[in-house]
C-alpha positions as CSV (number, residue, x, y, z in Angstrom):
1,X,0.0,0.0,0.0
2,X,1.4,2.9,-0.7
3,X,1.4,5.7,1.8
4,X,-0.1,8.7,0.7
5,X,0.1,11.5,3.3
6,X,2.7,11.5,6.8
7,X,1.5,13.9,9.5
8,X,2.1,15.2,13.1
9,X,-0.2,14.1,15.9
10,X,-0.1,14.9,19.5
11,X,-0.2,12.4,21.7
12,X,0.0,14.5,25.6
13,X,3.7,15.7,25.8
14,X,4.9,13.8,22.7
15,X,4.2,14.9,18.9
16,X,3.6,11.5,17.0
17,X,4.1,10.1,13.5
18,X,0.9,8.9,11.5
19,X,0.4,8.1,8.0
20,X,-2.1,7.0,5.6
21,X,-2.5,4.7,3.2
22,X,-4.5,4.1,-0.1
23,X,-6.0,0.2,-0.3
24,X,-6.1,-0.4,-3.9
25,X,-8.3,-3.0,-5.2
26,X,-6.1,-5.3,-6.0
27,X,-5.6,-5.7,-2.3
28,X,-7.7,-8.6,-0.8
29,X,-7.9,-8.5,2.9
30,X,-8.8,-5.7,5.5
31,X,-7.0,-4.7,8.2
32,X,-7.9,-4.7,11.3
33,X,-6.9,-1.9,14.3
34,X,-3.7,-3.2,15.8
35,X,-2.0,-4.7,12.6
36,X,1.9,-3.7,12.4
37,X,3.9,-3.9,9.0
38,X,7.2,-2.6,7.7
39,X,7.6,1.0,5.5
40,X,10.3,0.3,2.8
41,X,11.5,2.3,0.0
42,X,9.1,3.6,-2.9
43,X,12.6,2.3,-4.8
44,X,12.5,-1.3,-4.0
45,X,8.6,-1.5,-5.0
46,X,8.7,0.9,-8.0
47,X,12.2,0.3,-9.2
48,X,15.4,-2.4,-9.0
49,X,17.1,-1.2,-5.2
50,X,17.0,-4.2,-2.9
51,X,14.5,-4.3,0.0
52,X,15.0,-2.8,3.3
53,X,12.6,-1.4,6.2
54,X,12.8,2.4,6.9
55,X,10.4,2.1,9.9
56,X,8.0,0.2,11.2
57,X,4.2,0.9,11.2
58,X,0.9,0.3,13.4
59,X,-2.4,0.6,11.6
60,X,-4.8,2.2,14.0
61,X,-8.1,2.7,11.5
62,X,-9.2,1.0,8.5
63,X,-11.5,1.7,5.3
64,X,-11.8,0.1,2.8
65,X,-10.0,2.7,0.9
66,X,-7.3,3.3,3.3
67,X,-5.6,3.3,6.2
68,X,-4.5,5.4,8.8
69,X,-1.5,4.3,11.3
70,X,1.7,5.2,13.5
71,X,5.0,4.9,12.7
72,X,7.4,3.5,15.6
73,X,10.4,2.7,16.5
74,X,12.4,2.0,19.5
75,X,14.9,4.0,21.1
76,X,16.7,6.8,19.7
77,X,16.3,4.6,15.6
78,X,12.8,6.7,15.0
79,X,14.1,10.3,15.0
80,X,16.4,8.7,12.2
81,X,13.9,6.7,10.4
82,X,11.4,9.8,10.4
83,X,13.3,11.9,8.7
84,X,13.9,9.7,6.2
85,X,10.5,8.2,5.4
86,X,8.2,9.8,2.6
87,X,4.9,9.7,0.9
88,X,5.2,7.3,-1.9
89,X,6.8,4.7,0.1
90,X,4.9,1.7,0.8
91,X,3.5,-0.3,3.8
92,X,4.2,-3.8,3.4
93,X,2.0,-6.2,5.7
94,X,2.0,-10.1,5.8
95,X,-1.3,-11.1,7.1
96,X,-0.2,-15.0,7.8
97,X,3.6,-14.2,8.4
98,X,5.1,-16.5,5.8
99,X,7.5,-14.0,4.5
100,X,10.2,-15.1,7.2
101,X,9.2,-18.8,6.7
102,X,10.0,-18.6,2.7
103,X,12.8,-16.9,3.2
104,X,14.3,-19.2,6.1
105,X,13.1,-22.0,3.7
106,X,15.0,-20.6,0.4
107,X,18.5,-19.7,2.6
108,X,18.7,-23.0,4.0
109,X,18.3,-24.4,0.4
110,X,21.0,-21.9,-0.6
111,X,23.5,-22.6,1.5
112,X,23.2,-26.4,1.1
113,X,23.5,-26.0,-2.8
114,X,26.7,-23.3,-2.1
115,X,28.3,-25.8,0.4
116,X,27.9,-28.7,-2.1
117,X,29.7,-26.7,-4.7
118,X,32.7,-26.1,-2.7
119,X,33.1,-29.9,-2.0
120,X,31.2,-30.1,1.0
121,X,28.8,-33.3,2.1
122,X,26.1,-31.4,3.7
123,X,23.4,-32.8,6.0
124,X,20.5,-30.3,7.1
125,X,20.4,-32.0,11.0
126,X,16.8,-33.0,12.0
127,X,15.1,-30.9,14.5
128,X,13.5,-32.2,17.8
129,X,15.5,-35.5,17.9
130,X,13.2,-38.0,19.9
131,X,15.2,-39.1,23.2
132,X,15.2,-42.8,22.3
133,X,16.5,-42.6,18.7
134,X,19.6,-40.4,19.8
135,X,21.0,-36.6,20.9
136,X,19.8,-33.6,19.8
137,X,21.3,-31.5,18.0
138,X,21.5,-27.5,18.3
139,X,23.0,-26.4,14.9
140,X,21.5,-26.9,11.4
141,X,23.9,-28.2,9.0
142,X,26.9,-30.3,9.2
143,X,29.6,-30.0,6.5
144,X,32.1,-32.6,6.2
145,X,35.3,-32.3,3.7
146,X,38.7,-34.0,3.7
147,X,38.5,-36.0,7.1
148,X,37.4,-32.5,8.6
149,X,34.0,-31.7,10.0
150,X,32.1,-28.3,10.9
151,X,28.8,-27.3,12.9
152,X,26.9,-25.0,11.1
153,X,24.3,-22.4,12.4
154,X,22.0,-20.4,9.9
155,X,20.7,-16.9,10.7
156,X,19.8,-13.9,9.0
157,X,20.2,-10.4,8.9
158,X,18.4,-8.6,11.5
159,X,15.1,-7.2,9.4
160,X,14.5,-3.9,11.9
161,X,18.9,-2.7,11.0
162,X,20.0,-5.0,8.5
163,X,23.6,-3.7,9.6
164,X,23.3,-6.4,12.4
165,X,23.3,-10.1,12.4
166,X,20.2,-11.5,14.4
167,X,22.1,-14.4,16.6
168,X,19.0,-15.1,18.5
169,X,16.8,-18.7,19.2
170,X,13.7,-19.7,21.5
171,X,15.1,-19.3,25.4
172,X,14.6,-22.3,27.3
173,X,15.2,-21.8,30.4
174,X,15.0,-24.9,32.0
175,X,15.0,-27.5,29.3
176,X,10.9,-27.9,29.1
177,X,9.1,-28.9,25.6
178,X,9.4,-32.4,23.7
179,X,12.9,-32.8,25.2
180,X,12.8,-32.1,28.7
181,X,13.6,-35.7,29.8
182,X,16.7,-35.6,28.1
183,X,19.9,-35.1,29.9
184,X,21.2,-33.4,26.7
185,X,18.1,-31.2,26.8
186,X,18.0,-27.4,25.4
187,X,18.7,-24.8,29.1
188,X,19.9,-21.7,27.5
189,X,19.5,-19.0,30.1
190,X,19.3,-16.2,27.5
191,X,18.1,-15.5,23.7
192,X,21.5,-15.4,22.3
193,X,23.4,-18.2,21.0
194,X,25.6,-20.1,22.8
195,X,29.2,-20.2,21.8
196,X,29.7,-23.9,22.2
197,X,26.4,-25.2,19.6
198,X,28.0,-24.5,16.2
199,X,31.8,-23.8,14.5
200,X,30.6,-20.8,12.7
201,X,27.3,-18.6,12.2
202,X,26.1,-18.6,8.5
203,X,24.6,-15.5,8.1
204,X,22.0,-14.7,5.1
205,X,23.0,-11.5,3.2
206,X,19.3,-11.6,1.4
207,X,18.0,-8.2,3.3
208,X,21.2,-6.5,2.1
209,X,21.6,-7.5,-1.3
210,X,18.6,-9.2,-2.9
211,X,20.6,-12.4,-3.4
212,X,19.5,-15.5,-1.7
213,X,22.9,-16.7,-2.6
214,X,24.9,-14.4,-0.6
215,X,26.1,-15.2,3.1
216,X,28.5,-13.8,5.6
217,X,30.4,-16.2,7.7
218,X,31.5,-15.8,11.7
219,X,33.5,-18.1,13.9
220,X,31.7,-19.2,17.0
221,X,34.0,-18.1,19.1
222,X,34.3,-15.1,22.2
223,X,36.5,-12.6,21.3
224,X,38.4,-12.3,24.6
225,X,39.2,-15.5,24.0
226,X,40.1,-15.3,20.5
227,X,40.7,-11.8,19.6
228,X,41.4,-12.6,15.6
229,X,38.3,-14.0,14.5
230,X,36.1,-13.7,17.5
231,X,32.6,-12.3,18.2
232,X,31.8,-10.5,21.5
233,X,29.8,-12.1,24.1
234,X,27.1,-10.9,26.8
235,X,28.7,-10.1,29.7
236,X,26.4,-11.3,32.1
237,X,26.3,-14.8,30.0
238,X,29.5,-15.3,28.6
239,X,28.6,-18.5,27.1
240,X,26.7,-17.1,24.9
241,X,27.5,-14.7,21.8
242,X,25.7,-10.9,21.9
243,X,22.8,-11.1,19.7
244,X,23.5,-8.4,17.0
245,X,26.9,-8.2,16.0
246,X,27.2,-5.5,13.3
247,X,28.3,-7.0,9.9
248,X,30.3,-4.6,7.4
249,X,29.2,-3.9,4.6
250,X,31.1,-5.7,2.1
251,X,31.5,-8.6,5.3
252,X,34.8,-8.1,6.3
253,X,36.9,-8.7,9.9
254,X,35.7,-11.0,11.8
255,X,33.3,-11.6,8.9
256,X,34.1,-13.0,6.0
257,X,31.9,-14.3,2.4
258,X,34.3,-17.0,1.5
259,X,33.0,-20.6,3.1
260,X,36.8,-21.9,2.7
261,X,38.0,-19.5,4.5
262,X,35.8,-19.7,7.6
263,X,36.9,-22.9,7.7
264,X,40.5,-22.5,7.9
265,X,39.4,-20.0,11.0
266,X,37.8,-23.0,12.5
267,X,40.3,-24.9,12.1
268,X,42.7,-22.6,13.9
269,X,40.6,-21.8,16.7
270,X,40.4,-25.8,17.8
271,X,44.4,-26.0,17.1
272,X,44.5,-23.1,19.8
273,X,41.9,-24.4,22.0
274,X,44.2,-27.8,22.0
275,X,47.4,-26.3,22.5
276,X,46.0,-24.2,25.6
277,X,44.9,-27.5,27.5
């Protein structure tokens, strides 16, 4: 939908952003009071620049000609994202919240056929492992190649600052679920990974660049630890890694695009990690 008119509202003290929004008829669903969507560029929808979200939006009234809504963010991001965002940008809503599903979906499928083409044997690792057929596994792909073998964990960019990584997963904080008879069972006392579940973090570059075959790749490991190729990790919970490490833009540093080469940094943190024993 595209958004049609952005205007000043005040809301007590505060002076808020709302916006409306023509419903075309080519659009098939209303919306009801309370739905929340993404504003990205009139560019990406009118023209060939890749998709990314300027702001976020709340619909607060609907016609079936328009809408009317807020724009938010969090934090200190919305003075930012205001300034930037203009009439003739669109609202983007998915009513059944497939979009992440499809793209998880179509990475995952990526990466295998990218892996394969370097020489890899992949295996995409079953989820939910039933206690009596064996242990569970907290990564998604295992990558074998010459005698060598690597844990692999797929994430995405993070879709509200696609500068970020999104290192995040279900917490668990006590191991409940299918699994909780398990002595290998899933207690993570936070929502960021932990250090010790994969090699390396395969991140999707598809927000970024519009190429489902793109990835960034980051060795599981905590910087203090391994200053080289490590990632930082919450201080309250060093096991685990912070949840959104900022990626460069070409991935460089700690980050890197080539799948080889993360590799060869894996294989150098576990030489270090046996030579400090």
């Amino acid at each position: 939908m595209k958004i049609i008119d952005i205007s000043d509202v005040k809301a007590g003290r505060k002076i808020k952003k709302q916006f409306r929004a023509e419903v075309t008829e080519d659009i098939w669903t209303a919306f009801e009071k309370g739905t929340t969507g993404k504003v990205v560029p009139r560019s990406h929808v009118e023209g060939d620049s890749v998709w990314r979200e300027i702001v976020k939006a709340r619909i607060l009234d609907s016609s079936p000609t328009y809408v009317d809504g807020e724009l938010y963010f969090a934090g200190p991001r919305l003075a930012a994202a205001i300034a930037e965002v203009t009439t003739g940008d669109y609202l983007e809503i998915d009513p059944f919240g497939v979009t992440s599903k499809i793209e998880s979906a179509l990475a995952e499928a990526a990466f295998f056929r990218e892996a394969e083409k370097q020489g890899f044997d992949v295996i995409r690792m079953p989820e939910n492992v039933a206690k009596h057929i064996g242990t569970q596994n907290y990564y998604d792909f295992r990558l074998r190649k010459d005698g060598k073998e690597y844990w692999v964990e797929l994430k995405s960019l993070w879709g509200t600052d696609t500068t970020k990584a999104r290192l995040i997963h279900t917490v668990s904080h006590d191991g409940g679920g299918k699994n909780k008879a398990r002595k290998d069972r899933q207690v993570w006392r936070t929502s960021s990974c932990r250090f010790k579940d994969q090699d390396f973090f395969a991140v999707s570059m598809w927000l970024r660049t519009g190429r489902i075959t793109d990835f960034a790749y980051a060795l599981s490991a905590p910087s203090d630890k391994y200053p080289k190729w490590g990632l930082p990790k919450v201080p309250k919970y060093p096991e685990h890694v912070t949840q959104n490490p900022p990626v460069p833009d070409p991935p460089s540093g700690v980050w890197t695009c080539d799948l080889l080469e993360i590799c060869r940094r894996v294989d150098a943190w576990k030489r270090k990690r046996k030579h400090s024993r």
